[in-house]
Structures are given as structure tokens and as C-alpha cells.
PATORTI-140747 format. One record per residue (C-alpha): z, y, x. Coordinates in steps of 0.1 Angstrom, whole numbers, padded with zeros to 4 digits, always signed. Example, Ala and Ser with C-alpha at 12.3 -4.5 7.8 and 13.67 -1.06 7.14 Angstrom:
% residues 2
+0078-0045+0123
+0071-0011+0137
//
This chain:
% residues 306
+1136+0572+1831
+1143+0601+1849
+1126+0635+1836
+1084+0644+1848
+1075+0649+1883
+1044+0659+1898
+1018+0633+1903
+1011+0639+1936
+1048+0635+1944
+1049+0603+1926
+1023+0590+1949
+1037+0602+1977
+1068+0582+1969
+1049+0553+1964
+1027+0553+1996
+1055+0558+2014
+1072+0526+2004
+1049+0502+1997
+1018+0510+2023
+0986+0522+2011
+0990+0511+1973
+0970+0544+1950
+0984+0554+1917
+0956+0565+1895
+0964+0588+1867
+0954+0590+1832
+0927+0616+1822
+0942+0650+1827
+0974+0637+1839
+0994+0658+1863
+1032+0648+1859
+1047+0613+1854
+1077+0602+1833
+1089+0580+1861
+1101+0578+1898
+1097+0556+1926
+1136+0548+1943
+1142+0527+1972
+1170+0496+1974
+1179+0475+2002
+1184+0437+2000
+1198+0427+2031
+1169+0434+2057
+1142+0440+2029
+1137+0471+2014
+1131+0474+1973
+1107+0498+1953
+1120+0504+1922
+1091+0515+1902
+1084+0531+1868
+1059+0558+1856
+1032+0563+1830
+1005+0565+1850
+0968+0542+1843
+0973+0518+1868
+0977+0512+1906
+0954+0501+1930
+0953+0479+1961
+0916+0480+1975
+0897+0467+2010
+0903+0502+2024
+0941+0505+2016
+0941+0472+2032
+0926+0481+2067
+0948+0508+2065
+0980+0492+2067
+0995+0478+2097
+1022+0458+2084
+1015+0433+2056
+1038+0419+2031
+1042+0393+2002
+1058+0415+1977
+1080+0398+1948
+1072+0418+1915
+1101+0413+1892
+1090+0431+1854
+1123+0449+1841
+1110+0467+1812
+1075+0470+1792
+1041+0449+1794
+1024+0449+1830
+0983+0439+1837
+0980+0420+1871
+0946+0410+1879
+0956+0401+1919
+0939+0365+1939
+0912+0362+1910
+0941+0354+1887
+0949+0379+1856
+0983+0378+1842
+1007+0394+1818
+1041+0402+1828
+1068+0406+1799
+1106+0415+1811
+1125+0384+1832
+1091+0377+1846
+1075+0376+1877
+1048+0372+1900
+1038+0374+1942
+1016+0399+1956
+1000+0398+1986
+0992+0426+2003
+0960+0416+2022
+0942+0408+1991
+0928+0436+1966
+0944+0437+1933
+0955+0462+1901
+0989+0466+1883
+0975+0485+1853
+0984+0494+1813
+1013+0508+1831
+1029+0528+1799
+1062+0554+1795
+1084+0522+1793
+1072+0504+1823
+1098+0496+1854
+1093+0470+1879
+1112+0459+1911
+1093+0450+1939
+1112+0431+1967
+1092+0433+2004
+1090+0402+2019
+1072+0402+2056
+1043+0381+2054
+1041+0360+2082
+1078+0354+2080
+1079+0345+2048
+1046+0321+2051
+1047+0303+2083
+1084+0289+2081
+1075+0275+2048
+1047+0258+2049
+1026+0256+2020
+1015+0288+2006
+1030+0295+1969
+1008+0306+1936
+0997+0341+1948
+0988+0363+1915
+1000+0331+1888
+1029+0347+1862
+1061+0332+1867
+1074+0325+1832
+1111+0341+1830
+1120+0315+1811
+1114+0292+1833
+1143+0278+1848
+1133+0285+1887
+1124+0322+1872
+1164+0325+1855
+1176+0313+1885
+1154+0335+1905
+1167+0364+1884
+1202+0358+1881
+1206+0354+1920
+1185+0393+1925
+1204+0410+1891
+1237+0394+1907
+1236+0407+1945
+1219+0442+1934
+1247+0458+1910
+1264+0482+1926
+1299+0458+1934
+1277+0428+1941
+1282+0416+1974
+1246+0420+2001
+1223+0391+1990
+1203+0372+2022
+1170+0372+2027
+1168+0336+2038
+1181+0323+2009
+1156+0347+1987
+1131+0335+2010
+1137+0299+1999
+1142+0303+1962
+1110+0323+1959
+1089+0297+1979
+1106+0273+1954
+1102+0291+1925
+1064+0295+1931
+1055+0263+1947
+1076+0238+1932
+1090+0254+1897
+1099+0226+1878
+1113+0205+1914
+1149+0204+1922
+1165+0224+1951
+1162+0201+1978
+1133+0218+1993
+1153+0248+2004
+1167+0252+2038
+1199+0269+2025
+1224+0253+2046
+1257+0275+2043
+1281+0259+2019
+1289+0294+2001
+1251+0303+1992
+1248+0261+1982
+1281+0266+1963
+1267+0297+1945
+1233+0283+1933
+1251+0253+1919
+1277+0280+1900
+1242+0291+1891
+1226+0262+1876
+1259+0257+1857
+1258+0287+1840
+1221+0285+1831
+1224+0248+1815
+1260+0254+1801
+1251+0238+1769
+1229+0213+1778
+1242+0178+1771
+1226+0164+1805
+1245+0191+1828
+1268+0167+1845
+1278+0159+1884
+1248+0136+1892
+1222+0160+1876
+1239+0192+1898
+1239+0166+1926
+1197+0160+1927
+1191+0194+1916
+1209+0205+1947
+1193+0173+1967
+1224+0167+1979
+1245+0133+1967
+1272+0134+1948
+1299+0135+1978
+1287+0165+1990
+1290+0183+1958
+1326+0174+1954
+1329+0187+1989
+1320+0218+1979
+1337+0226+1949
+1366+0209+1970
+1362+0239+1997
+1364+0264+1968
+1396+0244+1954
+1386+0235+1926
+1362+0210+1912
+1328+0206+1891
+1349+0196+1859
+1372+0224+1865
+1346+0249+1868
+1327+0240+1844
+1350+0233+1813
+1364+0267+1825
+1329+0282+1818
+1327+0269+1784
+1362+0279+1772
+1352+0316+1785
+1318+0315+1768
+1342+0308+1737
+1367+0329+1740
+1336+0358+1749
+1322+0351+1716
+1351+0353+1697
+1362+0385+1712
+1328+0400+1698
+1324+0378+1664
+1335+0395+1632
+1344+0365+1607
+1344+0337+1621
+1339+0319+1588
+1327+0285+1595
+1319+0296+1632
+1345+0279+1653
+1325+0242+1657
+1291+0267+1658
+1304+0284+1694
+1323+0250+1707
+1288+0238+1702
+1272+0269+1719
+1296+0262+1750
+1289+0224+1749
+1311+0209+1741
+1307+0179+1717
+1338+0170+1706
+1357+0194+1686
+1393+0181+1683
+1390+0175+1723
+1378+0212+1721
+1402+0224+1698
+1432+0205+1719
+1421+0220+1754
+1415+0258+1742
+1454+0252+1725
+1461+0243+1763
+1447+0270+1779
+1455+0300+1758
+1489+0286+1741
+1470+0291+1707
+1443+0277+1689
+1409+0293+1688
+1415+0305+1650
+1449+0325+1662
+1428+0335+1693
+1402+0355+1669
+1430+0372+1649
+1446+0382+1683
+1418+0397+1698
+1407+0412+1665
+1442+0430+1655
+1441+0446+1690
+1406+0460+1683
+1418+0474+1651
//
């Protein structure tokens, strides 16, 4: 949160990147602990949204006042958000979501001094007619959901300031997943690059790291691609799925040892964390990697903390 500003201002700022949208303050209100900013994500632009005001409002007369007309992705960052949008009323916690669109009338309201949002403008035909079915307009996407943490991780990734410029046609496609087809695989998506296929399947690894069902064939349908093509692609990245991911679970180890205090009893408790299942496979691999076992890796790391 950035300091008070003039309500007026506020609105201003919001009007003038997301269309006819009103603020509406609290009684007596004249300043707001908040700001409106603007992002880019590749052709799209972002509101990034926070303030204390009573709610916001979309209604039939902002809507004939607007000449373009968007589906806007709302992605809750911090606080509790009211959505009553496509007679559907909703909740949003942080990590969730939820679609917009901007030719029906809707409120965003019990906005509070702790509320942010990101709201990612998609163009509304665009985004509708190459996709066929329309997706769940006003429904809360769960964030912990795994289409919402995949969802997340891809905007969170390609929006920090070193993060290489995320594409809106592959946002396009996991939104229209996301909210059409949560719990489907990936196959519906028209992704066909081998780097952005490559990157959601890095993706889904981190996300299930310690599931005992993440292996080639699952990756393989979750991508609806077979197995062959896969292999291909971790092939083109030199390396390959079991390479990746056992690296992934050895750094998710050494991560958590870097920040454990004791690790008393703790070794088999993070192996198991990183999943793996067999500890003296575990403990022979990390002796591999890091020319020491995980116990001598601890007091390493902790003697150059001290």
C-alpha cells in the first residue's frame, strides 16, 4: 500500500484503465489507502488494484458507455473480495480467481485497507470466439485447485520484474481451461510451441512434486501428448523428465535444509516432502550430487550461517 490519495483521483485511475467501472466510497470518505497501477502482459494491459473504498460498480449505463469490451481475469492477491457478477456470488480469498465480463452488470464489494487484486484484460471476442465454449463467467476458481496453481504460477512467473514477457495466447488457453475444464488435462489447449509446452509440463512437475503418481505417462495425458513427444521435449532441452525431476526433488531438499534449524529426526521427513520413497536410494543419490550426505550438508550450510 502506497500512502492516501484523493478519491476522485483514485477513480480517475480506475476509469481510465478498466472502462466505465465506478468506485463508490464509504460514508464520508475522501482519500483512499490504495492506488490503481498499470502492467503489461504481452499485448494486454494489467490493473493492479487496491484501496479501501465500499465497493465498485459495473452497471447497464457504464456498459453502454464503453466501446471496447473485455473478459477481465480477476486474480485476488491479498484480503477477502465480494463478487456478485452473472447471477453468481462469490468469495475470493488470495490464490483465487474468477472471470468478469464486461457486458454484464456486476459489484466487487467489502473491498477493505488490505484488499489488492490483479485484473488481466483479455479482448472479448478474441478470447470467446477462438475457443468455443464460453467458460464459468462469475463462478470462484478455487486457488487450490490445480488449473488455479497452475494458472497462478504461469502469471506470478512471467510478471516479476526479471521474468521473461508471458504470451497472451498461451494465457488465453490456460484460462479457457482453467474455467471450462478445471479438473481435464491440457490437451484442450492450442499451445503448440515446444518452449511454452515444455514450460507447463516444468510446471505441472513442480506443482505435484510429491505426489506418488507424478510419473512420465501421467505428464504425457496431462499434456495430451503420448509419451514420445514428451521425451522429445525434454530431449530438445537436453535433458530428460527423470533428470529434471529427481533434480527438483534433491533442490527441494537441499532448500529445506538450508532453512531447518535441527534437523533431529527430519532427514526421511523432507526426502518424503520431495518424494521420494526410498531413503537409502535418497540418501545414496544426494551423497552423489553434493559429495556429502544430507546430515554433513545441514552442518555445512549451517556453520556458514553462523
Amino acid at each position: 500500500m502506497t500512502g492516501h490519495i484523493p478519491f476522485e483521483v483514485w477513480n480517475d485511475d480506475l476509469s481510465a484503465i478498466c472502462g466505465s467501472y465506478l468506485g463508490v466510497p464509504k460514508s464520508g470518505q475522501d482519500t483512499v489507502a490504495g492506488r490503481i497501477k498499470v502492467k503489461s502482459f504481452d499485448t494486454l494491459d494489467v490493473a493492479d488494484i487496491s484501496g479501501n473504498i465500499d465497493r465498485i460498480v459495473r452497471d447497464r449505463k457504464g456498459i453502454r458507455q464503453d466501446d471496447a469490451e473485455h473478459i477481465f481475469l480477476v486474480m485476488e492477491m491479498e484480503g477477502q473480495l465480494g463478487i456478485d457478477h452473472n447471477d453468481r456470488e462469490a468469495v475470493l480469498t488470495p490464490g483465487d480467481f474468477v472471470l468478469l465480463d464486461s457486458t454484464k452488470e456486476g459489484t466487487l464489494k467489502d473491498l477493505d485497507t488490505r484488499r489488492r487484486i490483479l485484473s488481466f484484460h483479455l479482448p472479448r471476442q478474441s478470447f470467446l470466439n477462438e475457443r468455443g465454449a464460453v467458460p464459468r463467467i462469475g463462478e470462484r476458481l478455487t486457488g487450490q485447485s490445480d488449473a488455479a496453481r497452475l494458472l497462478r504460477r504461469h502469471l506470478t512467473k512471467v510478471l516479476r520484474p526479471e521474468g521473461r514477457p508471458g504470451r497472451a495466447t498461451t494465457l488465453f488457453d490456460l484460462v479457457h481451461h482453467a474455467f471450462s475444464h478445471p479438473d481435464a488435462d491440457l490437451s484442450a489447449t492450442v499451445v503448440t510451441d515446444s518452449t511454452t509446452r515444455f514450460d507447463l509440463a516444468i510446471d505441472l512437475i513442480d506443482l505435484n512434486l510429491s505426489w506418488d503418481g507424478l510419473n512420465l505417462p501421467w505428464l504425457a495425458s496431462r499434456l495430451g501428448l503420448s509419451q514420445r513427444q514428451i521425451q522429445r521435449l525434454f530431449k530438445a532441452q537436453n535433458t530428460s523428465f527423470r533428470e529434471v525431476l529427481r533434480s527438483k526433488r534433491y533442490r527441494f531438499v537441499t532448500e529445506q535444509l538450508d532453512r531447518t534449524g535441527s534437523i533431529h529426526g527430519r532427514i526421511a521427513d523432507i526426502a518424503f516432502q520431495a518424494g521420494f520413497r526410498d531413503l537409502s536410494n535418497f540418501n545414496r543419490g544426494f551423497q552423489r550430487r553434493m559429495g556429502m550426505t544430507p546430515r554433513e550438508y545441514h552442518a555445512s550450510a549451517a556453520a556458514g550461517m553462523a
